[in-house]
MITIKE-826740 format. One record per residue: residue number from 0; residue in one letter; x, y, z of N, C-alpha, C, O in turn. Coordinates in steps of 0.2 Angstrom, whole numbers, always signed. Layout:
BEGIN
LUMBA, seq, type, neast, nnorth, nup, caeast, canorth, caup, ceast, cnorth, cup, oeast, onorth, oup
LUMBA, NUM, A, X, Y, Z, X, Y, Z, X, Y, Z, X, Y, Z;
...
END
This chain:
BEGIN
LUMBA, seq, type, neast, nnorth, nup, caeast, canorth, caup, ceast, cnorth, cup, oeast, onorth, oup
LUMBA, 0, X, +4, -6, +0, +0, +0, +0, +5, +6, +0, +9, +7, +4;
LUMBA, 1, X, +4, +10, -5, +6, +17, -4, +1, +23, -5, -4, +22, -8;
LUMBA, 2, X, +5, +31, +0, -2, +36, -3, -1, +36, -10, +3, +34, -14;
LUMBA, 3, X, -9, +39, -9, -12, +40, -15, -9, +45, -20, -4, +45, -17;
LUMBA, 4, X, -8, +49, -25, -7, +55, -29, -9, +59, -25, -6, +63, -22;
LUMBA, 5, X, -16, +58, -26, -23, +64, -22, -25, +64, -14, -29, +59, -12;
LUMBA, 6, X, -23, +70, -11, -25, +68, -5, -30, +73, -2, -29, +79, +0;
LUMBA, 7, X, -36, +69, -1, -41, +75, +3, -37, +75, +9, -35, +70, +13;
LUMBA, 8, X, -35, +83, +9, -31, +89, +15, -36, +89, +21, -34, +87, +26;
LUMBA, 9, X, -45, +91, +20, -48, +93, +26, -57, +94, +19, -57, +95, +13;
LUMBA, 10, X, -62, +91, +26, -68, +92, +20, -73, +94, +29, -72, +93, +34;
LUMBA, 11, X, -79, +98, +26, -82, +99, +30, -91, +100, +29, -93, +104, +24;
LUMBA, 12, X, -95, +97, +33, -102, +99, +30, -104, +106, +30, -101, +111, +33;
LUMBA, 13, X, -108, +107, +26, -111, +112, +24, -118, +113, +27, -121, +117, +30;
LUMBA, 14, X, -120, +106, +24, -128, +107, +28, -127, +99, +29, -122, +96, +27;
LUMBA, 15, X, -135, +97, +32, -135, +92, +33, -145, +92, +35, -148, +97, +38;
LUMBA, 16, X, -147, +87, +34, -155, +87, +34, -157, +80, +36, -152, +77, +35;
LUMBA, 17, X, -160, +77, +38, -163, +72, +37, -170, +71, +41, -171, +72, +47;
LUMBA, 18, X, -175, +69, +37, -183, +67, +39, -184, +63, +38, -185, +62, +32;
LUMBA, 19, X, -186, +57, +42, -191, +53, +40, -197, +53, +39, -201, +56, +42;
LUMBA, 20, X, -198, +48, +35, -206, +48, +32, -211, +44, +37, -210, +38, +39;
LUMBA, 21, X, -216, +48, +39, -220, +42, +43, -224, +37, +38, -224, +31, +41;
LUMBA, 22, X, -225, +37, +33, -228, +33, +29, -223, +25, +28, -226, +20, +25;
LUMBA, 23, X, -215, +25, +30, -211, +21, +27, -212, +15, +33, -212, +16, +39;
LUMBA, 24, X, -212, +10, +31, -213, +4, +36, -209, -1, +31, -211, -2, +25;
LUMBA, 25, X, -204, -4, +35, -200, -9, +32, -203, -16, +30, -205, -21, +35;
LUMBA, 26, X, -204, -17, +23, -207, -25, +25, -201, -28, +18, -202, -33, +15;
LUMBA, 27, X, -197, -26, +18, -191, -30, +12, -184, -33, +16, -179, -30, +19;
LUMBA, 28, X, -185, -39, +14, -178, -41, +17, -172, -38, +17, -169, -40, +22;
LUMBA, 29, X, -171, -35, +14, -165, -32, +10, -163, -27, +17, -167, -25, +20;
LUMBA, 30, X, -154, -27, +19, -155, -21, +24, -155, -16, +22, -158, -12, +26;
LUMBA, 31, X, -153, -13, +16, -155, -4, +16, -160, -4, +8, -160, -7, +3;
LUMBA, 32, X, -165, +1, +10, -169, +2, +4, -166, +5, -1, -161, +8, -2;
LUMBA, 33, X, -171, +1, -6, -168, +3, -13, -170, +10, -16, -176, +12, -15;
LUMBA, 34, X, -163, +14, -20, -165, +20, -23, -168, +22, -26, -167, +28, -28;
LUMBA, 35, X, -172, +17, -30, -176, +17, -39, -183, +20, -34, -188, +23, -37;
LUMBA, 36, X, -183, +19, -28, -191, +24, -26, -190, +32, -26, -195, +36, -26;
LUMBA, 37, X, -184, +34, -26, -183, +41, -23, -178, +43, -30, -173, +41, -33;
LUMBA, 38, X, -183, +50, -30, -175, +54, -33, -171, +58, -29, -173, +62, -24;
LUMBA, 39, X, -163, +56, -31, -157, +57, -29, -154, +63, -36, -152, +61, -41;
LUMBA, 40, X, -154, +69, -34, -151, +72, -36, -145, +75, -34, -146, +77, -28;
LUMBA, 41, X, -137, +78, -37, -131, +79, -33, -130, +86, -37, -132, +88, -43;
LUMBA, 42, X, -126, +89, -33, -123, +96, -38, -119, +97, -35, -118, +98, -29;
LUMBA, 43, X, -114, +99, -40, -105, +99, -40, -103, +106, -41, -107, +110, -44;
LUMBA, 44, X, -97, +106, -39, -93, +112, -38, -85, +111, -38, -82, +107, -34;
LUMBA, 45, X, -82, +114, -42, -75, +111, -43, -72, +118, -44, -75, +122, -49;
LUMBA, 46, X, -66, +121, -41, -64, +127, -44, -55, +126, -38, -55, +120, -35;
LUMBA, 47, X, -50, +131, -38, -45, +132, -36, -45, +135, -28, -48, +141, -27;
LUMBA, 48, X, -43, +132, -23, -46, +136, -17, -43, +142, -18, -37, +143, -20;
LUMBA, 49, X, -49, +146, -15, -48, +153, -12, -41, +155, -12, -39, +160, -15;
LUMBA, 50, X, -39, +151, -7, -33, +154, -3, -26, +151, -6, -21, +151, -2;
LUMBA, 51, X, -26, +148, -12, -19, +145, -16, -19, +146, -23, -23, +146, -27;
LUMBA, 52, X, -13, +148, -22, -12, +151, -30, -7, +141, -34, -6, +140, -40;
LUMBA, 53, X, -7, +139, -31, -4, +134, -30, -9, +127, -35, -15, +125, -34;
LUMBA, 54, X, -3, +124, -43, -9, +122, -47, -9, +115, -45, -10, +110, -49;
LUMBA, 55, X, -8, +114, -38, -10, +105, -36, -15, +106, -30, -15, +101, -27;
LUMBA, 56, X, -20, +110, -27, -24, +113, -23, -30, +115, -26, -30, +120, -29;
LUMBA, 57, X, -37, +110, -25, -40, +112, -27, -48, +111, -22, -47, +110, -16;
LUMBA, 58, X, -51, +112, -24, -58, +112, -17, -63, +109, -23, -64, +111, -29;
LUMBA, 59, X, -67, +104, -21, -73, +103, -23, -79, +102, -18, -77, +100, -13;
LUMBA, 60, X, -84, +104, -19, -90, +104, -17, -97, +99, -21, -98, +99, -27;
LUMBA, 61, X, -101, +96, -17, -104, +91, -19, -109, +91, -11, -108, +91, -5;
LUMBA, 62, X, -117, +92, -18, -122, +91, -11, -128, +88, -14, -130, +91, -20;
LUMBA, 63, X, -131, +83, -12, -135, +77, -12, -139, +81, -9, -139, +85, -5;
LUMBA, 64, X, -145, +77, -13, -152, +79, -10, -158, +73, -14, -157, +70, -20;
LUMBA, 65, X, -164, +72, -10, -165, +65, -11, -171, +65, -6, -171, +66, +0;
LUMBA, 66, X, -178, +64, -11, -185, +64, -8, -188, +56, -12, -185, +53, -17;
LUMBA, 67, X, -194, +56, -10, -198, +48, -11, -200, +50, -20, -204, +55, -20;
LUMBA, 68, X, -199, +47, -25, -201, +47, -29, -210, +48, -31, -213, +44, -28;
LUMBA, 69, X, -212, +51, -35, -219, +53, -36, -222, +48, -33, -222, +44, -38;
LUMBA, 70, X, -226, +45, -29, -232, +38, -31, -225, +36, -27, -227, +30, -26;
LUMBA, 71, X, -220, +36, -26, -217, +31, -21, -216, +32, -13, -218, +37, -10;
LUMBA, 72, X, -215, +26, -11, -213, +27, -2, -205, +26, -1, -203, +20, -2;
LUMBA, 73, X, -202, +30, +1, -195, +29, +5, -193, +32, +11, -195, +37, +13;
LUMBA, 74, X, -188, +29, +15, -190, +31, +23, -186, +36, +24, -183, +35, +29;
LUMBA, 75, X, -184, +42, +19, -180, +48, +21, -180, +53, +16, -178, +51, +11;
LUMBA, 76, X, -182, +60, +16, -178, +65, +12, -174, +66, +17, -174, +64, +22;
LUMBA, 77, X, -167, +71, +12, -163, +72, +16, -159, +74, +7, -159, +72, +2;
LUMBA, 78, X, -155, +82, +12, -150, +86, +11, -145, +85, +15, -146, +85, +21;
LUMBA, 79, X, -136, +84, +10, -131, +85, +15, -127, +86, +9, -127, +82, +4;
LUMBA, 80, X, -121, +92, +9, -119, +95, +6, -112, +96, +12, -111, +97, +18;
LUMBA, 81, X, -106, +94, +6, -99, +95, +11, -95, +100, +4, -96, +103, -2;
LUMBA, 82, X, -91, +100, +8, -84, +105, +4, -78, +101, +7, -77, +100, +13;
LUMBA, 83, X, -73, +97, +4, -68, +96, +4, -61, +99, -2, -61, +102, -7;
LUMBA, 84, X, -56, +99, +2, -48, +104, -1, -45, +95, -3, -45, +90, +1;
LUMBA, 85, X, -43, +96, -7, -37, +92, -13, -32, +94, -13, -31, +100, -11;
LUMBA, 86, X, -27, +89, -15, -21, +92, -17, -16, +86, -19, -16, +80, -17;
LUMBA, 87, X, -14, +89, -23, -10, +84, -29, -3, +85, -26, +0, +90, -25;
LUMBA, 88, X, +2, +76, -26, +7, +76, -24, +12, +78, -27, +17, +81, -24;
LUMBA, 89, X, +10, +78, -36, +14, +80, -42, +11, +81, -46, +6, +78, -46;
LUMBA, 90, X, +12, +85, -52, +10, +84, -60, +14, +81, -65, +13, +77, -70;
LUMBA, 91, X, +20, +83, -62, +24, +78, -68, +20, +71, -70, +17, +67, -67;
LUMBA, 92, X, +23, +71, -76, +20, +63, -79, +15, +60, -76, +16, +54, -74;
LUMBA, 93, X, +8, +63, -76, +3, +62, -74, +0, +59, -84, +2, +62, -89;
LUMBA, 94, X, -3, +55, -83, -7, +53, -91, -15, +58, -91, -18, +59, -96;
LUMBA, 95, X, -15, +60, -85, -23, +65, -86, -21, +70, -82, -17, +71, -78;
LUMBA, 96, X, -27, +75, -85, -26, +84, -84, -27, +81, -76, -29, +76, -73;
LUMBA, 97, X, -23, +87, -72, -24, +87, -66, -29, +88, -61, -30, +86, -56;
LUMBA, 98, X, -32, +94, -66, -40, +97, -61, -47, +90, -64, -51, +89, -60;
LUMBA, 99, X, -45, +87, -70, -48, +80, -71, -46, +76, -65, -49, +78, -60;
LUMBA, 100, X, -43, +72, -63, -40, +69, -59, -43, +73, -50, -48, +70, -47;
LUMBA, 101, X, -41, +77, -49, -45, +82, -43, -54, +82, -44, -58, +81, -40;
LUMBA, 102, X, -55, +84, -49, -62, +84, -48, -64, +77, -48, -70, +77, -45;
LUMBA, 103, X, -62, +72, -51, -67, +65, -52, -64, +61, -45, -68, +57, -42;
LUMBA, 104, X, -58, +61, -43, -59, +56, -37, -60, +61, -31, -62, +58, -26;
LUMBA, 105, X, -59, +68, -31, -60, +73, -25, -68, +72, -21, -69, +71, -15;
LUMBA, 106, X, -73, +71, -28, -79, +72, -27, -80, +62, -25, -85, +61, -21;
LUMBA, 107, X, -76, +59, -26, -77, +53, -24, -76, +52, -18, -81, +49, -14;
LUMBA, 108, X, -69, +54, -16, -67, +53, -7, -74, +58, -3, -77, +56, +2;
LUMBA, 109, X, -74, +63, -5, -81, +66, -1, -89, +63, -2, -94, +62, +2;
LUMBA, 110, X, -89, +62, -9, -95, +56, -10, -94, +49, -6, -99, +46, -7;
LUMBA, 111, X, -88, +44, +0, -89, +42, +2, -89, +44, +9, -93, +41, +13;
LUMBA, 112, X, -86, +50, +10, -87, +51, +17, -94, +54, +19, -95, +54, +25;
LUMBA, 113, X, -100, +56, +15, -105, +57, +15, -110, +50, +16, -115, +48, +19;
LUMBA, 114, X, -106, +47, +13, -110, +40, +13, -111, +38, +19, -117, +39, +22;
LUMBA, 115, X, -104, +35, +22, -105, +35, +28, -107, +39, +36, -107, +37, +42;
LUMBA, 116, X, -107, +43, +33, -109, +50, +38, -118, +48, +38, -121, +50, +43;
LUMBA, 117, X, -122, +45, +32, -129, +45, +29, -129, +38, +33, -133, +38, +37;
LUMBA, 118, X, -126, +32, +31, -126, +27, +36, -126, +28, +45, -130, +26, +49;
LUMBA, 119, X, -122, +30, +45, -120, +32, +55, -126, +34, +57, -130, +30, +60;
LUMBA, 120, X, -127, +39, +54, -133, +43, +57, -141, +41, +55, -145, +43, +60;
LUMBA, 121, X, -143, +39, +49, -150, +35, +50, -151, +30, +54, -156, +30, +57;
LUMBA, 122, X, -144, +25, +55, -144, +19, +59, -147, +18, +65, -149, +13, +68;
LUMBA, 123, X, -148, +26, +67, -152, +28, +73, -158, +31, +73, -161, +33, +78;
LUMBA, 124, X, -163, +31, +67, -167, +33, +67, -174, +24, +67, -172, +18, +67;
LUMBA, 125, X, -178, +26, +68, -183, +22, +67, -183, +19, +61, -183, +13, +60;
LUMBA, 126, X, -184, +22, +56, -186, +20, +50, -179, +15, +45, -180, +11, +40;
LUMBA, 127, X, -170, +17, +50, -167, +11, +49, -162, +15, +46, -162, +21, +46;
LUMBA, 128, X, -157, +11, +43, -151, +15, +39, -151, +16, +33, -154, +12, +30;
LUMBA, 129, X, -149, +21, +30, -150, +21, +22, -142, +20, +20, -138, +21, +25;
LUMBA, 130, X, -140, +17, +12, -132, +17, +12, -134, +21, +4, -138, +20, +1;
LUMBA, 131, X, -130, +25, +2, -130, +29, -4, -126, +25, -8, -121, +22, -8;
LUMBA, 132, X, -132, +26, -15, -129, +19, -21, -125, +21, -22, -123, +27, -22;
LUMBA, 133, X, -121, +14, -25, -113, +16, -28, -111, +18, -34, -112, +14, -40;
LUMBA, 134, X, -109, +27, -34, -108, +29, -40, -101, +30, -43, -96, +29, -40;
LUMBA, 135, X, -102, +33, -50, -94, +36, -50, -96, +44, -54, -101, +45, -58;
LUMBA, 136, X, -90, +48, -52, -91, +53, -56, -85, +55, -62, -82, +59, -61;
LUMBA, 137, X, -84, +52, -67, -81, +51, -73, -83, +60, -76, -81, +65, -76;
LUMBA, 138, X, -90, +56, -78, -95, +61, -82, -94, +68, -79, -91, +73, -81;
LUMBA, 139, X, -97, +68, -73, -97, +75, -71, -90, +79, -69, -89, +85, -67;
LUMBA, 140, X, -87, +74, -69, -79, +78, -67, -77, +79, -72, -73, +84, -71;
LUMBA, 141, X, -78, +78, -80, -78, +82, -85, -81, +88, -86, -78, +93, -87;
LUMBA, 142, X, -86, +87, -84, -90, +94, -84, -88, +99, -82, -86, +105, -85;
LUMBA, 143, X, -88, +98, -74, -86, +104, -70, -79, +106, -72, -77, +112, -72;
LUMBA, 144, X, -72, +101, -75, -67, +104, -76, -68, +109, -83, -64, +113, -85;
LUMBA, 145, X, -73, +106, -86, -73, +109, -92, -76, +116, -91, -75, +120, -96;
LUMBA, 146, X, -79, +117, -87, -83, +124, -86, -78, +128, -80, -79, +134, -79;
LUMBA, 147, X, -73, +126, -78, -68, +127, -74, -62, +131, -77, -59, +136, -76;
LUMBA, 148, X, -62, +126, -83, -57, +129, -91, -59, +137, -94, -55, +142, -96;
LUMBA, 149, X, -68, +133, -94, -69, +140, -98, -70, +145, -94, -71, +150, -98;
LUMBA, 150, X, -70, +147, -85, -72, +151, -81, -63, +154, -82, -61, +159, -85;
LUMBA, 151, X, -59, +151, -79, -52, +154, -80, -51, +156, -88, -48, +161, -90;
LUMBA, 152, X, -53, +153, -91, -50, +157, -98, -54, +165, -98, -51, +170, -97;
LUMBA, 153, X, -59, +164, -98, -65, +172, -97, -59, +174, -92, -55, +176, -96;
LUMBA, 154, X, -58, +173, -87, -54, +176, -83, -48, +179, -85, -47, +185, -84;
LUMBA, 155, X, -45, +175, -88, -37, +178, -91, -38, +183, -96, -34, +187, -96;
LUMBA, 156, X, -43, +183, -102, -44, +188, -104, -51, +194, -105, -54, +197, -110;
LUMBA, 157, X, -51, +194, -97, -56, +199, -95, -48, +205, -92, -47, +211, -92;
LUMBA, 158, X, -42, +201, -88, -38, +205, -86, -35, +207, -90, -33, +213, -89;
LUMBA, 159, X, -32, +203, -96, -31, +205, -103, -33, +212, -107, -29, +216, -108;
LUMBA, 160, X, -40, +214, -108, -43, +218, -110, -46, +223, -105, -48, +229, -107;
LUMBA, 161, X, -46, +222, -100, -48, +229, -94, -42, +232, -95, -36, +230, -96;
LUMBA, 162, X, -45, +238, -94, -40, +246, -95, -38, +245, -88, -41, +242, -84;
LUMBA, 163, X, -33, +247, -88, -26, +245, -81, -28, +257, -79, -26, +262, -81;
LUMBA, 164, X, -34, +254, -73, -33, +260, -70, -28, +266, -69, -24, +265, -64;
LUMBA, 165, X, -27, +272, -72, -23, +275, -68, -22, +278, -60, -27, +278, -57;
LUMBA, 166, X, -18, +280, -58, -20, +282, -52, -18, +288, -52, -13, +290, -56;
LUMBA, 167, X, -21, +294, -49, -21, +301, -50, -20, +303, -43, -23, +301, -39;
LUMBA, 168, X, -14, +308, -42, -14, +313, -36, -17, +318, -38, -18, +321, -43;
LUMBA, 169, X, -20, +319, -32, -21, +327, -30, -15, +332, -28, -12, +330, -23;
LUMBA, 170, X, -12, +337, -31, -7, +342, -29, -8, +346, -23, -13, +350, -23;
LUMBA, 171, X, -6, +346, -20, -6, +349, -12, -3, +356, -15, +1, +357, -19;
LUMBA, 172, X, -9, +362, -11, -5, +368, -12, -4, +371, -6, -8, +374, -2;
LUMBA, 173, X, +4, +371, -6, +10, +372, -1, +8, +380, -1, +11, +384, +2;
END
């Protein structure tokens, strides 16, 4: 076993919700319900932290949300949104873009720490534990790097083409 390339630095909740349904009574063997009753929708966030200028440092954001499907029953809505900081041990001789890489397993390592964070704590509830299905973000870690591309590039030639302020004294008269 060796670290990884990518290492979640530090990740933290944002929100955090969860309700149970009175309507949900377990009658399936199965220990956690299935998510074909509920929609499960996620939204991502992938950009350069705030505070590093630094191109192996990156923050992704990733927030789940999740009610009973139309005419379905399932034993929980719930919102939970985190933020976690990345950081890349190197670029050299990496075979993929780096903010590809940071965004697609960034959103992973925090999509599992939610998991189980969703696990811990329904476990306590009456209506039983939920485990959040096993996903991957290939697709959307695309996305968000690519709209990350085009947010920095607008940016480099917004600085490009803004007039560079002069600055003007007022003359004191002595």
């Amino acid at each position: 076993m060796k670290p990884s390339l990518l290492q979640l630095r530090h990740y933290k909740l944002e929100l955090l919700n969860i309700e149970p349904s009175s309507k949900f009574a377990s009658d399936s063997e199965d220990v956690y319900p299935d998510f074909e009753h509920a929609d499960f929708v996620a939204s991502i966030g992938f950009g350069k932290r705030a505070d590093e200028e630094n191109e192996t440092d990156f923050a992704v954001r990733l927030e789940l949300s999740c009610s009973p499907a139309v005419g379905k029953i399932f034993p929980y809505s719930f919102s939970i949104a985190a933020l976690g900081f990345v950081s890349l041990a190197r670029t050299e001789g990496l075979n993929n873009d780096p903010a590809k890489l940071a965004a697609v397993n960034g959103l992973g390592l925090l999509y599992g720490a939610m998991r189980e964070l969703m696990l811990l704590i329904t476990g306590r509830f009456e209506n039983g534990p939920i485990m959040l299905p096993s996903v991957n973000f290939i697709d959307a870690g695309e996305e968000v790097v690519m709209q990350y591309e085009k947010d920095k590039e607008a940016a480099e030639l917004d600085r490009k083409i803004r007039p560079k302020k002069k600055l003007s004294r007022k003359k004191s008269r002595n």
